[in-house]
C-alpha positions in Angstrom: 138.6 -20.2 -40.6 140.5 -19.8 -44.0 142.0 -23.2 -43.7 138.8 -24.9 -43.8 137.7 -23.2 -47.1 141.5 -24.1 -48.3 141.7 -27.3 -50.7 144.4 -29.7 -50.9 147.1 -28.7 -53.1 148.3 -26.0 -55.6 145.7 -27.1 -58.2 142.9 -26.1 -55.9 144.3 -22.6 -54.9 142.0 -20.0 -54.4 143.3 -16.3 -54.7 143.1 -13.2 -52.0 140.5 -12.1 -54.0 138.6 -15.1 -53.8 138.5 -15.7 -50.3 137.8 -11.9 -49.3 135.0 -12.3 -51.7 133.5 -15.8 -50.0 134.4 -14.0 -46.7 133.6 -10.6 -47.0 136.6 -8.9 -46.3 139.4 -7.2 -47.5 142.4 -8.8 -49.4 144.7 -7.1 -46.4 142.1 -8.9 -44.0 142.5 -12.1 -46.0 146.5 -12.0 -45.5 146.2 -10.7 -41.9 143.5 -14.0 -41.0 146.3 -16.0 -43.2 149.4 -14.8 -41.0 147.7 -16.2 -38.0 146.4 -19.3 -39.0 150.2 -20.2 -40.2 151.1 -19.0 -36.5 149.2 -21.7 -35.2 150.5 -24.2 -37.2 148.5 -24.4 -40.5 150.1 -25.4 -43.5 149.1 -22.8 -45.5 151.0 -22.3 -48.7 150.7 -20.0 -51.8 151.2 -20.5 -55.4 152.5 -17.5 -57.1 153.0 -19.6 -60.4 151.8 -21.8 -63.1 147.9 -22.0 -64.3 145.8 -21.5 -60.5 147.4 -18.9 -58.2 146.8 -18.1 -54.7 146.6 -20.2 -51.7 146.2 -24.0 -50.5 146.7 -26.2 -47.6 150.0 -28.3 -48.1 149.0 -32.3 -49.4 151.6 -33.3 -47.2 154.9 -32.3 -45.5 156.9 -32.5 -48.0 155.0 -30.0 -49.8 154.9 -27.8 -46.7 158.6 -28.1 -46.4 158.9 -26.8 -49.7 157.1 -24.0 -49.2 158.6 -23.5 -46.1 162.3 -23.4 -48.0 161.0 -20.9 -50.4 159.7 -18.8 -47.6 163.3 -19.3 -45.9 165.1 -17.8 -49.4 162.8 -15.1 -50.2 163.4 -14.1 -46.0 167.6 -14.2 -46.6 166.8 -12.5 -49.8 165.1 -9.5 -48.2 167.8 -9.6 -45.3 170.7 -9.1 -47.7 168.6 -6.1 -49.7 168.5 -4.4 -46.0 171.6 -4.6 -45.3 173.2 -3.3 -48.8 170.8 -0.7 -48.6 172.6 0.1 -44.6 175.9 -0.4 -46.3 175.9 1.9 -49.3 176.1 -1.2 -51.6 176.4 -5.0 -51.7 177.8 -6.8 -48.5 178.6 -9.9 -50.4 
């Protein structure tokens, strides 16, 4: 559904807004539709910097890897905040 509005690449990214507009929806609904497409395999990436943010099907698999690895860091990123917060302080 979303991934056949979505253009090619982060210059073509259209924002939550956007699509719950063009859909008629909710921006929550717009993530939760988002979350599943990606769950069946759709390289759906997002763009949270630089001149057009939002969201855009990967150009190729490079560029889904990449998005991928940031997805990866942000992940161990929220891990570690959990477990400080468990531990009184940082577990590093």
């Amino acid at each position: 559904m979303i991934a056949e509005i979505l253009g090619k690449g982060p210059e073509n990214a259209l924002s939550s807004r956007e699509l719950a507009n063009m859909l008629d929806v909710d921006r929550r609904t717009v993530g939760a539709i988002i979350e599943r497409e990606r769950r069946k395999g759709k390289w759906i990436c997002a763009n949270c910097r630089g001149p057009r943010t939002g969201y855009y099907m990967a150009e190729n698999y490079l560029q889904m890897c990449e998005y991928v690895r940031r997805l990866r860091s942000r992940g161990n990123n929220l891990m570690k905040t959990a477990a400080a917060m468990m531990h009184g302080g940082e577990t590093e």
